[in-house]
SEBAVEX-279488 format. One record per residue (C-alpha): z, x negated, y negated. Coordinates in steps of 0.1 Angstrom, whole numbers, padded with zeros to 4 digits, always signed. Last residue first. Layout:
% residues N
ZXY...
//
This chain:
% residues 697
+0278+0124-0155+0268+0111-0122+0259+0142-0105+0242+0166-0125+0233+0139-0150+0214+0123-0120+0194+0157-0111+0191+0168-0150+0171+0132-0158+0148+0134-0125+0141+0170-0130+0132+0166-0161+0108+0133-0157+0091+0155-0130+0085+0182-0156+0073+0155-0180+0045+0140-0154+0035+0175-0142+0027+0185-0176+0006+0158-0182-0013+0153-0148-0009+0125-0123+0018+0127-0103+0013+0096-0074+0013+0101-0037-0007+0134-0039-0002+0161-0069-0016+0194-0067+0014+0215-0046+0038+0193-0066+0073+0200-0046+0104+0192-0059+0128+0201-0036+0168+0200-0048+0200+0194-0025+0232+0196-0023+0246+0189+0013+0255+0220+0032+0247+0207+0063+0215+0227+0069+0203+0222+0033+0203+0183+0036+0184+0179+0070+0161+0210+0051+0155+0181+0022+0148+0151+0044+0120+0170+0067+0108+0190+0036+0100+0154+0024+0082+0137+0054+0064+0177+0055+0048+0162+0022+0028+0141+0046+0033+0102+0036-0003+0086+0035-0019+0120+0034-0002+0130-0004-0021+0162-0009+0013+0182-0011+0033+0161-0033+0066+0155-0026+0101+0151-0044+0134+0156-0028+0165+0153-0050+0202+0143-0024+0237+0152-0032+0258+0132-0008+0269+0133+0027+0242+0123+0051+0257+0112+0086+0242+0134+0107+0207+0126+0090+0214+0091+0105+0186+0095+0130+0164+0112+0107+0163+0079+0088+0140+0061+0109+0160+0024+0116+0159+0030+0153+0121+0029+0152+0118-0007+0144+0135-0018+0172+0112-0002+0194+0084-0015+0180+0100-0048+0182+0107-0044+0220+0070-0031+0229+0071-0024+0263+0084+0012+0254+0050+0018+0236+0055+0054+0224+0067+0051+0198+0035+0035+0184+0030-0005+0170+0051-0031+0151+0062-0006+0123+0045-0033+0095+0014-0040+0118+0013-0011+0136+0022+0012+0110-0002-0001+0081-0031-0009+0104-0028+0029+0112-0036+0040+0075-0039+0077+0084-0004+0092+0084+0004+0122+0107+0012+0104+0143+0031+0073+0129+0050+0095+0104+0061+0120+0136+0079+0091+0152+0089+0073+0119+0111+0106+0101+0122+0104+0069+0093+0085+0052+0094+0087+0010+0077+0107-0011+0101+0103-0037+0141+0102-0025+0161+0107-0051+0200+0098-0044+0233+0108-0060+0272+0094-0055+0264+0063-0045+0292+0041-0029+0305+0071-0009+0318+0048+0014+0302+0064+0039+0270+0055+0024+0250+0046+0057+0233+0079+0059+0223+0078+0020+0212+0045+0019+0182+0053+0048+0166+0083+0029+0169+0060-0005+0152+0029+0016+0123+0056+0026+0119+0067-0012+0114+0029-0016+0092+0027+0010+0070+0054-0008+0094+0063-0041+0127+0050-0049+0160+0060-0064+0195+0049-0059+0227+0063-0079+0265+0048-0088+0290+0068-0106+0317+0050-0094+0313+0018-0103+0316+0026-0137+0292-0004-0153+0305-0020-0187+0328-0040-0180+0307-0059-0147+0311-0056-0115+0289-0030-0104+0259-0054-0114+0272-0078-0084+0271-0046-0061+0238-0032-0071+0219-0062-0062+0238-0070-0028+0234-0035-0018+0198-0036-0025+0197-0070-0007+0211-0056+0022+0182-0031+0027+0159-0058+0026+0178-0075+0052+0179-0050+0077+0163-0012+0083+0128-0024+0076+0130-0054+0097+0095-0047+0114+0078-0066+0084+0106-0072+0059+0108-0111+0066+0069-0114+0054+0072-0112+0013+0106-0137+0018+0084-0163+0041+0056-0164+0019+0071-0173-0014+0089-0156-0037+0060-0141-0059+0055-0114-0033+0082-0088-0021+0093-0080+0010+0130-0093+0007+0144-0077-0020+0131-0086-0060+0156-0062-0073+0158-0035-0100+0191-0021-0115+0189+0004-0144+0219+0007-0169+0216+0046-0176+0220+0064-0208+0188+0085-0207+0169+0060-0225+0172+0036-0191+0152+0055-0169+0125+0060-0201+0125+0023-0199+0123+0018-0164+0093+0037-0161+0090+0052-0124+0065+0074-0136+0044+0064-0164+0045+0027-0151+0048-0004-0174+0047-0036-0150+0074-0067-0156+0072-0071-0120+0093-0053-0088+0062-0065-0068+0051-0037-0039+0053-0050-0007+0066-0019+0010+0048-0008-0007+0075+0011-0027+0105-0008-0048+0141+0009-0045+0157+0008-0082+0198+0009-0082+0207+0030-0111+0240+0027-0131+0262+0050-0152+0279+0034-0180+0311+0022-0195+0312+0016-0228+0326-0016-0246+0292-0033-0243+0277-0007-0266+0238-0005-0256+0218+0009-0285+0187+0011-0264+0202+0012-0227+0201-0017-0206+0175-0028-0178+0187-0052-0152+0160-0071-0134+0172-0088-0104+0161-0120-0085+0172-0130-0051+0192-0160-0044+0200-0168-0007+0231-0171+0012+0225-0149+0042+0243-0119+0026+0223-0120-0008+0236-0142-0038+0224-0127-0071+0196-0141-0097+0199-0128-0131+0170-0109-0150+0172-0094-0184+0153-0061-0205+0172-0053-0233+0166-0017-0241+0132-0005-0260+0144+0019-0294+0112+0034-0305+0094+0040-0335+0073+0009-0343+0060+0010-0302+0046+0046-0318+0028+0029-0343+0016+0004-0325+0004+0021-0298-0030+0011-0298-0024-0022-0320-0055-0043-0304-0059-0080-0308-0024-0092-0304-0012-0132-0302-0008-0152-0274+0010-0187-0262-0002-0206-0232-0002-0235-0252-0037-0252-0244-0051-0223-0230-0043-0200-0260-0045-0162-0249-0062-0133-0274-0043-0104-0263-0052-0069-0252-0025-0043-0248-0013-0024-0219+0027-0002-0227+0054-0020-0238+0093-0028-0227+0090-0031-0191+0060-0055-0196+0020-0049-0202-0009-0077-0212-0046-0075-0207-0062-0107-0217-0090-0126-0236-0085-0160-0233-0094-0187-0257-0125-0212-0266-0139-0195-0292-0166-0176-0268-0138-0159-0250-0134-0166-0215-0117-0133-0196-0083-0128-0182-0066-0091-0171-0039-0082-0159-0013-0100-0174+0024-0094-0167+0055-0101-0193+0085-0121-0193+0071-0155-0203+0050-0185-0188+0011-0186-0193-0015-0213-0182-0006-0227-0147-0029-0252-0132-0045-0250-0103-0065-0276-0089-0091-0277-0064-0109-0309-0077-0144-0299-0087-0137-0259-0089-0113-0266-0109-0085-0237-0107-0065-0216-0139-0039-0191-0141-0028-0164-0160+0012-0152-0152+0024-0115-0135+0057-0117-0138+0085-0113-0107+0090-0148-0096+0053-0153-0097+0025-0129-0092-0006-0141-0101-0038-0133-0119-0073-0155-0122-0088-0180-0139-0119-0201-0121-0135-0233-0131-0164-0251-0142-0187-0225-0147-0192-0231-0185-0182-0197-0191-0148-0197-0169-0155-0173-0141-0128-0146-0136-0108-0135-0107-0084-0102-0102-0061-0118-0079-0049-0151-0063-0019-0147-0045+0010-0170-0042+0018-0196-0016-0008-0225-0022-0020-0255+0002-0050-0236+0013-0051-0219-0022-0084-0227-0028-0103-0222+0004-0139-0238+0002-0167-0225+0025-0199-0245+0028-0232-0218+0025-0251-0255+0013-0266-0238-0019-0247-0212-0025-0215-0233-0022-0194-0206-0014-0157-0198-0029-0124-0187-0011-0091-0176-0035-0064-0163-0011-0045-0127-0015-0018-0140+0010-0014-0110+0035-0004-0076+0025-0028-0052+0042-0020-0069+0073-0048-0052+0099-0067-0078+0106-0053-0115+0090-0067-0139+0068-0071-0121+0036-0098-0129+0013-0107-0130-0027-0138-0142-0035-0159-0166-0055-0198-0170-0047-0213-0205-0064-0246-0219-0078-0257-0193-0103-0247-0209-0138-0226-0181-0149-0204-0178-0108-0213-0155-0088-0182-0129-0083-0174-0107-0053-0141-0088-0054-0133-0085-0011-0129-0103+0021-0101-0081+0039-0088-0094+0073-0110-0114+0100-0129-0141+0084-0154-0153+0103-0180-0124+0097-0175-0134+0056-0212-0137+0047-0226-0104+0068-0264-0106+0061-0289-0073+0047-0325-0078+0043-0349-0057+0023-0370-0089+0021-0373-0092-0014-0337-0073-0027-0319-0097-0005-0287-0078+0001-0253-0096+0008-0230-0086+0025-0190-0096+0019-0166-0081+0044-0137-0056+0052-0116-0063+0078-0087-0042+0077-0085-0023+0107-0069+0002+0130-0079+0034+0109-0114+0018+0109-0115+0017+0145-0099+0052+0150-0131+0062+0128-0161+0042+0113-0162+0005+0110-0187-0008+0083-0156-0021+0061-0177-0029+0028-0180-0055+0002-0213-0060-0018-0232-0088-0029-0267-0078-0042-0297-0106-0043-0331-0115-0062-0313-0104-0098-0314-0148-0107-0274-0149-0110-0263-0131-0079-0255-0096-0088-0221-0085-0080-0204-0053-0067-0170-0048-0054-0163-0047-0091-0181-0012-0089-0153+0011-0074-0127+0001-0045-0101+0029-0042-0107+0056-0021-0127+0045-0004-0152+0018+0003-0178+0006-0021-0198+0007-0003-0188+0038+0030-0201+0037+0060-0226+0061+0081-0250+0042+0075-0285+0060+0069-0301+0038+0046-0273+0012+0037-0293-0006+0009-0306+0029-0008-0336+0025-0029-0335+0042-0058-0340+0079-0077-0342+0098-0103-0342+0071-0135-0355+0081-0167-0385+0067-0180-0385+0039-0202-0378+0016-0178-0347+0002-0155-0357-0005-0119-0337+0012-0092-0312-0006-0067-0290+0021-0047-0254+0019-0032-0245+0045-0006-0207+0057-0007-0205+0083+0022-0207+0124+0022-0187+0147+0052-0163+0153+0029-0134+0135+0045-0101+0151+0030-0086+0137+0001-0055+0121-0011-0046+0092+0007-0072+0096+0034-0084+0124+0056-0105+0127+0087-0098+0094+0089-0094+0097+0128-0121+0109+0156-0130+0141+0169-0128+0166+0142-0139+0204+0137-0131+0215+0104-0125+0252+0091-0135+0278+0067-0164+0305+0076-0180+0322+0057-0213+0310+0064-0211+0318+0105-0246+0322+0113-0255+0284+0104-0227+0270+0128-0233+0229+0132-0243+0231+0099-0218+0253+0085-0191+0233+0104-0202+0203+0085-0224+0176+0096-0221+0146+0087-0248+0119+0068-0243+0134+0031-0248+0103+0004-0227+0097-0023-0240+0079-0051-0230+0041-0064-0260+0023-0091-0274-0011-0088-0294-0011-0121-0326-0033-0128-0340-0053-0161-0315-0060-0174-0322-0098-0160-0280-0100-0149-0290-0072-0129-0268-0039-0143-0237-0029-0122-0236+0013-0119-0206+0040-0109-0202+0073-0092-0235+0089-0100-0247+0126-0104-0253+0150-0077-0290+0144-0085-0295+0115-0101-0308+0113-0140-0302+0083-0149-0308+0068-0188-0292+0092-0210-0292+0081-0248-0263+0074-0273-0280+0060-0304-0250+0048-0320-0219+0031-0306-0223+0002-0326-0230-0019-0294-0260+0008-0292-0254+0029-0263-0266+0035-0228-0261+0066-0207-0258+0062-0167-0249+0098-0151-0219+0120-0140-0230+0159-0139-0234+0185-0169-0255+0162-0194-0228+0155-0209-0207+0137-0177-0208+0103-0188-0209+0069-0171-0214+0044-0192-0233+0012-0202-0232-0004-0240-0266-0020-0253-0284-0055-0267-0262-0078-0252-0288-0091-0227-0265-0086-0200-0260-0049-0206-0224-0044-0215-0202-0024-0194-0180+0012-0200-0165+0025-0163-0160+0057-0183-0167+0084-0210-0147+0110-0212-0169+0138-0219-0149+0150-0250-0171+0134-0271-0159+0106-0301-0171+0072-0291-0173+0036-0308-0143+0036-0322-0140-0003-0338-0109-0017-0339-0104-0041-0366-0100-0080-0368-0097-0108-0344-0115-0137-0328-0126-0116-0300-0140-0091-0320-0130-0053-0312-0148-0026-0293-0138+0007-0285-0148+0039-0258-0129+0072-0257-0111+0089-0228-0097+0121-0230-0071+0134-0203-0059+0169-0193-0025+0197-0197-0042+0215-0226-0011+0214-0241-0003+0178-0231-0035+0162-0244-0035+0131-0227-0049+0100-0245-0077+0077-0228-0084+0045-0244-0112+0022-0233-0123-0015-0241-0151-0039-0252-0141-0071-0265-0169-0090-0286-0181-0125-0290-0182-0138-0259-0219-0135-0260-0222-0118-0233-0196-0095-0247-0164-0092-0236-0150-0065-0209-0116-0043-0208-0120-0013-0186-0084-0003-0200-0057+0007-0224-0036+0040-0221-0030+0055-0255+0009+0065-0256+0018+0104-0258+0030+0106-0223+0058+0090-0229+0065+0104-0260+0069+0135-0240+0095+0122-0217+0115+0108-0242+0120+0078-0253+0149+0071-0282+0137+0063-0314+0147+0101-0322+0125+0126-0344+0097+0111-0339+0066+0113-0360+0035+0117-0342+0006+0093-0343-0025+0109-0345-0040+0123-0320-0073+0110-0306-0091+0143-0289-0124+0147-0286-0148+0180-0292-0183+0174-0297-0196+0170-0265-0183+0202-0255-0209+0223-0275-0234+0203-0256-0225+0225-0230-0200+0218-0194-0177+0194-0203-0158+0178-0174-0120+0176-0181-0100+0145-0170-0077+0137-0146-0097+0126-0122-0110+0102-0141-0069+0090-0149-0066+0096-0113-0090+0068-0108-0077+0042-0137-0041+0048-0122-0054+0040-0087-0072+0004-0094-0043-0010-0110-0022+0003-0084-0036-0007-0051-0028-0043-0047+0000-0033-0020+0000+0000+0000
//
């Protein structure tokens, strides 16, 4: 569940958002103004009144920072996204955009001269094209069912584009005479996956040739394949890359269809050659997932990210590249611990920046391609998400932490030091109250140090005492970084009087490889200590009532809640939430969809009474502690969430009911692992506040 979340919050932003259907539409935006607040204390509707940054891009030229903002409309309960620019040296934002289509997966055209994006004006999702003024705004697909993303050639002269192709039958098909009726027939897994149901449709790429025409159609490079490029739900168009002369498409893709698929993660690298109509599998060696494609400026190299192990979703995120011209292999971080993520050519070719987690931030770093070295840029209490060359030299980045929502920042190499280029929420930001964010590192059982964020309330009085929160991290392998959510956002946690507790237990990256592994069929042990150990030292100080103690946690960490609260005889917390988290392993294992995820983490099916650490693993299922529960326990669940059924959640809340434990269900019929809408965001930041006051106030 790792590496996913970057990715998912720009999807269910899109899906978020309103499709116009008239040209009357079109006209219509929304960019509030900045409201006035009455408090400079968060609340959940502020919250949800901050721009959200993204799809940040420079220029060919390096000149020029391209970037969207979406703002939710809370009455109407749905998103708009808008399209900017801004120079990379500095200056004033440019709005370049002002439709309610909600423009998306923005990209310049290699030669400079126009601005890609995906609109839905004309009625369906298509490629329109933009002066980089934002005038002249003219349609250049027109593909039936609309498209799903593009990648220009770097000639600009052709367009890979992403449609979905139908290759299953449905039961209409398979029963003509019965139109009306409403059912599935299925004979194989991933029927379903995250959040939707199989549709019967696959993700085809096509190549078409841009002209003056509009386009209708392509060639499709997987021509009746039942398998999904990009795959879903999550990859999107930077699983695409051009090599650097437009003859050949790179593309990543799991062609493995069914209980194999469910079983697997080995996704590889193909690559296309547009002359020959030849497809070859680069990566057939490597065994887990080979994926983010990137030739490098001057055309001579293939950089990509790869996992070395099937089915272990959260294996070292290693940094390979291919000599194009010899097909030799080169494994960057061969003698490296962390990951290397979201990877960017330097301009002169010469090197490679990318993303890493380390001891809980999220820091820019840097790798010669000549000598293999890697060389840390940044250092501070912050994460990066983004790093692109700048034609002056510097680093354009995408910057978030606890305390402030995504920005872009111009990075100094040689310092590592930043300054702002966009001010989105600055106004709002000027507002508000943020609580001190720390970190100290506590002693867990076995003698080791593990690091913990503590998040104080704004206008903390050290001569008060306060009601604290112990965080539990999802993923499992989830970093506890300095990451701004808009659901579990410690910030907001904290502005309702709370001292918020967040460790870095075992299972978590930026530590090195042996802490991220030791959770792996241990779910029940170590990691579960280290919460205690974390909430325990905070307990001890002044200003913390020990006795009015909570844990929270969604996914895993909605699974760590289930398992705190029946081993709390001592009564050491005195209110849990549990968030879509697993109650019950045996029926988990045979309702989820991700199998590489249970038999790697899990250590295989219940079943399996050979398998001793299988069998271990299923002793720490929560249901069998149920007996023990004995404190006042919020259920939340979303109904479309296939990675954890929702019945995971009724499970935990009618275990509750039937012992006379208090108890609350939250249930989002619409919402899947994640809540994603407006309204549904501030009610479940309601709930969450009146739940804990309930019980620790």
């Amino acid at each position: 569940m790792r590496n996913v979340y970057v990715l998912i919050v720009t999807a269910l932003i899109l899906n978020a958002c309103a499709n116009p259907k008239s040209m009357n539409d079109i006209q219509k935006s929304y960019v509030p103004e900045t409201p006035k607040l009455t408090s400079d204390v968060m609340t959940p509707e502020v919250l949800w009144s901050f721009g959200r940054l993204g799809n940040a891009s420079l220029s060919p030229d390096g000149k020029t920072v391209l970037y969207a903002v979406t703002y939710f409309n809370i009455e109407e309960n749905k998103g708009y996204r808008e399209l900017y620019s801004v120079p990379a040296d500095g200056g004033e934002a440019v709005q370049l955009t002002n439709t309610a289509s909600n423009e998306s997966e923005p990209m310049w055209r290699p030669d400079g001269e126009k601005i890609g994006y995906i609109s839905s004006a004309s009625g369906s999702s298509q490629l329109w094209e933009m002066n980089p003024d934002g005038s002249n705004p003219e349609q250049i697909t027109d593909i039936e069912g609309g498209i799903n993303g593009f990648k220009y050639a770097p000639n600009s002269k052709e367009i890979a584009y992403v449609k979905q192709v139908k290759l299953d039958e449905n039961i209409h098909d398979m029963f003509p005479d019965l139109p009306k009726a409403n059912a599935r027939l299925e004979s194989d897994l991933m029927y379903r996956h995250w959040d939707n149901w199989h549709d019967y449709t696959y993700n085809h790429i096509f190549i078409a040739k841009l002209g003056a025409e509009r386009i209708t159609g392509g060639k499709d490079l997987l021509e009746g394949e039942k398998f999904d490029a990009p795959d879903r739900p999550f990859d999107g168009t930077e699983q695409l890359a051009w090599s650097a002369d437009s003859k050949k498409l790179v593309y990543s893709s799991k062609k493995l269809s069914g209980k194999a698929y469910a079983e697997s993660t080995n996704t590889d690298l193909y690559e296309y050659d547009i002359e020959t109509g030849k497809t070859r599998n680069l990566t057939e060696a490597h065994k887990g997932y080979d994926k983010n494609p990137s030739f490098s400026p001057d055309g001579k190299y293939l950089a990509w990210t790869s996992m070395a192990r099937d089915g272990y979703e959260s294996d070292q995120t290693r940094l390979f590249v291919m000599n194009l011209e010899t097909g030799e292999e080169k494994n960057y971080s061969a003698n490296w611990e962390q990951n290397a993520e979201h990877l960017s050519w330097s301009r002169d070719a010469q090197a490679i920046f990318f993303i890493s987690d380390i001891h809980a931030t999220d820091e820019i770093y840097r790798v010669s391609i000549a000598d293999g070295h890697i060389q840390r840029l940044t250092d501070g209490v912050h994460n990066y998400q983004t790093v692109e060359e700048a034609a002056n030299g510097k680093l354009v980045a995408t910057k978030v932490s606890m305390s402030q929502p995504a920005e872009l920042y111009l990075v100094d190499m040689a310092t590592g030091t930043d300054e702002p280029l966009t001010a989105v929420n600055k106004g709002l930001m000027d507002q508000l109250e943020m609580g001190k964010v720390e970190s100290r590192w506590v002693k867990t059982v076995d003698n080791k140090e593990m690091l913990v964020w503590v998040i104080y309330p704004p206008h903390f009085d050290p001569n008060k005492k306060y009601p604290a929160i112990l965080y539990c991290q999802g993923g499992p392998q989830g970093t506890v970084s300095q990451f701004w959510s808009y659901r579990w956002n410690f910030q907001m946690m904290a502005a309702n009087d709370y001292i918020i507790v967040a460790p870095n237990r075992r299972g978590l990256p930026g530590f090195g490889m042996e802490w991220l592994e030791q959770i792996s069929k241990d779910y029940g042990g170590l990691n579960i200590q280290d919460y205690l150990s974390a909430i325990d030292d905070v307990a001890k100080e002044p200003y913390v009532d020990e006795n009015r103690l909570g844990a929270v946690g969604a996914s895993y960490g909605g699974f760590s809640v289930n398992y705190l609260a029946g081993h709390n005889e001592s009564k050491r917390f005195k209110a849990f939430i549990s968030h879509c988290g697993i109650f019950n392993f045996d029926q988990m294992y045979v309702t989820t969809e991700e199998m590489w995820f249970e038999n790697w983490d899990i250590g295989g099916p219940y079943w399996d009474k050979s398998n001793a650490a299988a069998q271990r693993s299923y002793t720490f299922s929560p249901h069998l502690f149920a007996g023990k529960w004995n404190t006042p326990i919020l259920v939340i669940t979303g109904e479309k969430d296939f990675r954890i059924p929702f019945t995971q959640g009724m499970g935990a809340f009618n275990a509750a009911v039937l012992q006379d434990i208090p108890a609350e269900f939250l249930h989002f019929p619409e919402e899947s692992h994640w809540v994603t809408t407006a309204q549904n965001g501030i009610l479940w930041q309601r709930v969450f506040k009146n739940w804990l006051d309930k019980w620790l106030k």
